[in-house]
PyMOL CGO cylinders between C-alpha atoms (Angstrom):
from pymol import cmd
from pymol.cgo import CYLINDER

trace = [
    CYLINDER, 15.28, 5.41, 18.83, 15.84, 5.14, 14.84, 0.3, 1, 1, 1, 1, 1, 1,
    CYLINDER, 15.84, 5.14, 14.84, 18.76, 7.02, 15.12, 0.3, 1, 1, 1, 1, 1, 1,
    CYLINDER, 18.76, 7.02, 15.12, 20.84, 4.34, 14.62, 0.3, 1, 1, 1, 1, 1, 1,
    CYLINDER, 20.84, 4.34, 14.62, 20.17, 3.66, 10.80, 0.3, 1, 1, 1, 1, 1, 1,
    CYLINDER, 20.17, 3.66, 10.80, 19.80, 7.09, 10.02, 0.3, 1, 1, 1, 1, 1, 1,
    CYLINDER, 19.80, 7.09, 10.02, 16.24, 7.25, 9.77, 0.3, 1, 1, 1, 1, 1, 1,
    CYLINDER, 16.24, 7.25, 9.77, 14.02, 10.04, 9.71, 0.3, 1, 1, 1, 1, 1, 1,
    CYLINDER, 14.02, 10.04, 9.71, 10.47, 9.74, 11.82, 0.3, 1, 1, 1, 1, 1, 1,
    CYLINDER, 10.47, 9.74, 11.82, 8.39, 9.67, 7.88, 0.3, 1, 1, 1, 1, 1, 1,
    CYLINDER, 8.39, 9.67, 7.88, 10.20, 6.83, 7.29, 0.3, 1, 1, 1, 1, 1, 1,
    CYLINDER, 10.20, 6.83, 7.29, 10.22, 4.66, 10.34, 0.3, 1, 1, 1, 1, 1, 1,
    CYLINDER, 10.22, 4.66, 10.34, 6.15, 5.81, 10.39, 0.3, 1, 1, 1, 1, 1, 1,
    CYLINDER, 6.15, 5.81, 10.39, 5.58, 3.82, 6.47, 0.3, 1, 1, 1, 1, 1, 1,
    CYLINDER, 5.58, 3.82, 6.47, 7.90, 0.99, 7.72, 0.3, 1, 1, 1, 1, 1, 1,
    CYLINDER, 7.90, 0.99, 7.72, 5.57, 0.89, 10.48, 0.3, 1, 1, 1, 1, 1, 1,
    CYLINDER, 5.57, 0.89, 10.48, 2.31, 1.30, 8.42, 0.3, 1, 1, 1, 1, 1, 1,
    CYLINDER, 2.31, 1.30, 8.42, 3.51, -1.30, 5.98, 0.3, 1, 1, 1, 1, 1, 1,
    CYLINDER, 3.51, -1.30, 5.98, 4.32, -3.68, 8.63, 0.3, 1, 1, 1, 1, 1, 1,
    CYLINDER, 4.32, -3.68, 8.63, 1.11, -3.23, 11.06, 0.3, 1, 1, 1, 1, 1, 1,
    CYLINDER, 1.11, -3.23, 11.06, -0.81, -3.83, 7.11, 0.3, 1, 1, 1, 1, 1, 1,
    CYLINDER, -0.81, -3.83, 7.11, 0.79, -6.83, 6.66, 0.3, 1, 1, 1, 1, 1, 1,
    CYLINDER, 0.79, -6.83, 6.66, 0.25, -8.32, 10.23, 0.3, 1, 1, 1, 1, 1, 1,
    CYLINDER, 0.25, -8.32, 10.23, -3.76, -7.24, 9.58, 0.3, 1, 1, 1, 1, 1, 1,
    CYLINDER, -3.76, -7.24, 9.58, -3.80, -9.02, 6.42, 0.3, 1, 1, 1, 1, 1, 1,
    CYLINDER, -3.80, -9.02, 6.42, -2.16, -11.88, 8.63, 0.3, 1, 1, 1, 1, 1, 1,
    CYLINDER, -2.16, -11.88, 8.63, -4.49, -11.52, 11.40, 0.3, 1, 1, 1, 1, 1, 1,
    CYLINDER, -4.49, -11.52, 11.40, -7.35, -11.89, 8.69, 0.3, 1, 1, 1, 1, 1, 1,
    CYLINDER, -7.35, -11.89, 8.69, -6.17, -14.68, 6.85, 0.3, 1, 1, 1, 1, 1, 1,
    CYLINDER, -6.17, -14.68, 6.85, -6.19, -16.61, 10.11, 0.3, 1, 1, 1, 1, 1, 1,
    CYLINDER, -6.19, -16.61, 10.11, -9.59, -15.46, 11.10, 0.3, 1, 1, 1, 1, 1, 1,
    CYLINDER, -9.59, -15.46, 11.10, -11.00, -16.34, 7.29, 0.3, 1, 1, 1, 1, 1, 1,
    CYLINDER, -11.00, -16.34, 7.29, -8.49, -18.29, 5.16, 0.3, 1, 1, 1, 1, 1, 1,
    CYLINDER, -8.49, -18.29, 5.16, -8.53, -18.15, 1.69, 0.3, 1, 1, 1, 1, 1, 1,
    CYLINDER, -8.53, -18.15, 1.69, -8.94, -14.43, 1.02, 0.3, 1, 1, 1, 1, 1, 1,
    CYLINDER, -8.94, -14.43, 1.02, -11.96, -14.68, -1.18, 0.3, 1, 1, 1, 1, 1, 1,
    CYLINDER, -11.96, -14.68, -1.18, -10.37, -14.66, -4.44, 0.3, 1, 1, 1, 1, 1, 1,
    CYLINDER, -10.37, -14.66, -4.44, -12.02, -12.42, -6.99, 0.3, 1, 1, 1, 1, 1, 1,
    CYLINDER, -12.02, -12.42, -6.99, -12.12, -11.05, -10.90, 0.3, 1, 1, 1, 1, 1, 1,
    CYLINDER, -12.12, -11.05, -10.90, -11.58, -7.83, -11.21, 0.3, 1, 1, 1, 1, 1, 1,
    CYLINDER, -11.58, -7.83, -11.21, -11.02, -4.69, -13.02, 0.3, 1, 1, 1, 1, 1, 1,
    CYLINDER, -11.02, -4.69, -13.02, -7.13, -5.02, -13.92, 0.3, 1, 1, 1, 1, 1, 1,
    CYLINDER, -7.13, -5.02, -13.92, -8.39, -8.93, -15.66, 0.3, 1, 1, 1, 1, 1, 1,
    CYLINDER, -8.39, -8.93, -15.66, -6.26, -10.59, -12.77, 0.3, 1, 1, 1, 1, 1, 1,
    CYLINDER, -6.26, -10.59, -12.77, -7.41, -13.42, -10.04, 0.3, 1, 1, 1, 1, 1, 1,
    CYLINDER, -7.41, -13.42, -10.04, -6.14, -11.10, -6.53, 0.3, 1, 1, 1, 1, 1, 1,
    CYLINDER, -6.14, -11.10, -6.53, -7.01, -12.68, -2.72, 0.3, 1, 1, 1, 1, 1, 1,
    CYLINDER, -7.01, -12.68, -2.72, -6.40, -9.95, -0.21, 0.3, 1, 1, 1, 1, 1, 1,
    CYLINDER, -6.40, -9.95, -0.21, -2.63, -10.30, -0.19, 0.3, 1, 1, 1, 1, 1, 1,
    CYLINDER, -2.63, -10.30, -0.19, -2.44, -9.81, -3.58, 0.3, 1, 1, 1, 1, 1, 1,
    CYLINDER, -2.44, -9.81, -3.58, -4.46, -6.32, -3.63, 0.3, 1, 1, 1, 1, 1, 1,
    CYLINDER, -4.46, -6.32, -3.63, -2.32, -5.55, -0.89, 0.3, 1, 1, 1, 1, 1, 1,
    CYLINDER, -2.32, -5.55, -0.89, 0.50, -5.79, -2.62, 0.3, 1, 1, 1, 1, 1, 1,
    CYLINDER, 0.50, -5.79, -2.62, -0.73, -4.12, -5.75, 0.3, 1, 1, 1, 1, 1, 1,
    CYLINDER, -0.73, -4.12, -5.75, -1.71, -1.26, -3.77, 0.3, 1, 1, 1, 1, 1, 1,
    CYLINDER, -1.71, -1.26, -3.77, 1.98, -1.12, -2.01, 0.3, 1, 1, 1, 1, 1, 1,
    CYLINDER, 1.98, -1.12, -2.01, 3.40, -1.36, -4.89, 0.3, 1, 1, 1, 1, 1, 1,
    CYLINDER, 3.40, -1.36, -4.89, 1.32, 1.29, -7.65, 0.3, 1, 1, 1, 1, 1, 1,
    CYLINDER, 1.32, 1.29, -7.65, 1.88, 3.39, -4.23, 0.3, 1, 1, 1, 1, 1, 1,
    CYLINDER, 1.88, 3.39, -4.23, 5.47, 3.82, -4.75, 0.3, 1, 1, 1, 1, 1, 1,
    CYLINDER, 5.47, 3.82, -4.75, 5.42, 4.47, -8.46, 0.3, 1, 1, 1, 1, 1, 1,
    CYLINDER, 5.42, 4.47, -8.46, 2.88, 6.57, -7.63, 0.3, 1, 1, 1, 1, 1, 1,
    CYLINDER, 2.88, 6.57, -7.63, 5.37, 8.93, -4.52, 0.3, 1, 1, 1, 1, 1, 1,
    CYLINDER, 5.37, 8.93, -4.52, 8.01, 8.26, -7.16, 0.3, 1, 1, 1, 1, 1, 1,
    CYLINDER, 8.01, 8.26, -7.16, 6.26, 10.37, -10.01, 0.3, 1, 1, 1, 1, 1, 1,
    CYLINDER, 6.26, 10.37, -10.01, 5.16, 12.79, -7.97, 0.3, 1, 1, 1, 1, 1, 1,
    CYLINDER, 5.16, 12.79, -7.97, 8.44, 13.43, -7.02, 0.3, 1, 1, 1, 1, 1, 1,
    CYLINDER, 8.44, 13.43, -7.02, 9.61, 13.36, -10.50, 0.3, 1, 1, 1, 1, 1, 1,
    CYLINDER, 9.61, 13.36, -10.50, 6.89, 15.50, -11.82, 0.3, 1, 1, 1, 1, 1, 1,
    CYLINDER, 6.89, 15.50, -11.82, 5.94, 18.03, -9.08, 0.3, 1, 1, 1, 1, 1, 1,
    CYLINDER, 5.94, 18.03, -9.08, 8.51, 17.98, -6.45, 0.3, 1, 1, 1, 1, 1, 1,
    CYLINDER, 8.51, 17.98, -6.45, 7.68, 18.54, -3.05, 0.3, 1, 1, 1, 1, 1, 1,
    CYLINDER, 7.68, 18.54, -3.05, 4.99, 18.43, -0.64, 0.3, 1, 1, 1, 1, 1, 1,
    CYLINDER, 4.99, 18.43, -0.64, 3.50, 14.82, -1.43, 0.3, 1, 1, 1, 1, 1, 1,
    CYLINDER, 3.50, 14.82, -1.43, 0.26, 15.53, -0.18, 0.3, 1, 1, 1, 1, 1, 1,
    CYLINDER, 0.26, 15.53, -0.18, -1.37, 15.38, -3.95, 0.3, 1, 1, 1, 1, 1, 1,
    CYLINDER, -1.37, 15.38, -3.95, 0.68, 12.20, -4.35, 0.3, 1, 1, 1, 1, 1, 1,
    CYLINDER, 0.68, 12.20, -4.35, -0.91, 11.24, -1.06, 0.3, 1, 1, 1, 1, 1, 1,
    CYLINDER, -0.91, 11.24, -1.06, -4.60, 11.59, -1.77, 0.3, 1, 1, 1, 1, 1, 1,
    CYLINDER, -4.60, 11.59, -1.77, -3.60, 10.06, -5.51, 0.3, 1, 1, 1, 1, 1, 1,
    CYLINDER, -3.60, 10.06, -5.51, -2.14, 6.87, -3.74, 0.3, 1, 1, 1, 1, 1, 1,
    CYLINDER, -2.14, 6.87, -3.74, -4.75, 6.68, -1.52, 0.3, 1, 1, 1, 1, 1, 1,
    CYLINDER, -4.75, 6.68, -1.52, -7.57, 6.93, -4.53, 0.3, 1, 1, 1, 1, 1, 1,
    CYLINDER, -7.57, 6.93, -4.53, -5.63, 3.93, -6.03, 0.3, 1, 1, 1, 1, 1, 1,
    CYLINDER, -5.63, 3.93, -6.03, -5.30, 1.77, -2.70, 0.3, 1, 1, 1, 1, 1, 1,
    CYLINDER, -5.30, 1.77, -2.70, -9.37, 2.51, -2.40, 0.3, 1, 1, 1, 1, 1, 1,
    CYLINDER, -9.37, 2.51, -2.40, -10.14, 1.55, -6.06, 0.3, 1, 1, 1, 1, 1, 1,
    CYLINDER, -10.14, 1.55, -6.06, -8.17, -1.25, -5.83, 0.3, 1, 1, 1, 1, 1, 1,
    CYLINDER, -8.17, -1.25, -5.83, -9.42, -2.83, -3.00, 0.3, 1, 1, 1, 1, 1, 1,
    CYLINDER, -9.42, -2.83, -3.00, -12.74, -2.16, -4.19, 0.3, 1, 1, 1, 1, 1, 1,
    CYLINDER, -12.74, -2.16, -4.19, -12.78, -2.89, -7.58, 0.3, 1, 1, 1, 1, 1, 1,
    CYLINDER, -12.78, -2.89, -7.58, -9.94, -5.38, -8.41, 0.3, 1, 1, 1, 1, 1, 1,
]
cmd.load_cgo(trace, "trace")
């Protein structure tokens, strides 16, 4: 089925996560607009969409270090992305 681009089954599975995230976060702002805005932590003004991406994002740089650093397997870069998706959602 992904064949055709050359993908492996990892990738087509975060393409998939990142996509079924960002319908969520769609499916929420149309159930309760505005995102609650909030202060947090990192000094910034962040809605839902904006943690979101924060967490996306710190989540590559994150894989991408880990990489650089320790090589493979990615599961400490894993639980270390998912520590920073939780604090941010929680605290920024």
């Amino acid at each position: 089925m992904v064949g055709w681009m050359a993908w492996t089954w990892p990738t087509a599975a975060l393409f998939l996560f990142i996509f079924s995230c960002i319908a969520f976060m769609g499916f929420l702002e149309y159930r309760s607009p505005g995102g609650n805005p909030r202060d947090g932590v990192l000094g910034l003004h962040t809605t839902r969409g904006d943690r979101l991406f924060i967490t996306l994002l710190g989540s590559a740089f994150i894989f991408l270090a880990w990489l650089g650093f320790m090589g493979t397997p990615l599961w400490g870069g894993l639980a270390i992305a998912l520590a920073w998706g939780a604090f941010i959602f929680w605290k920024a």
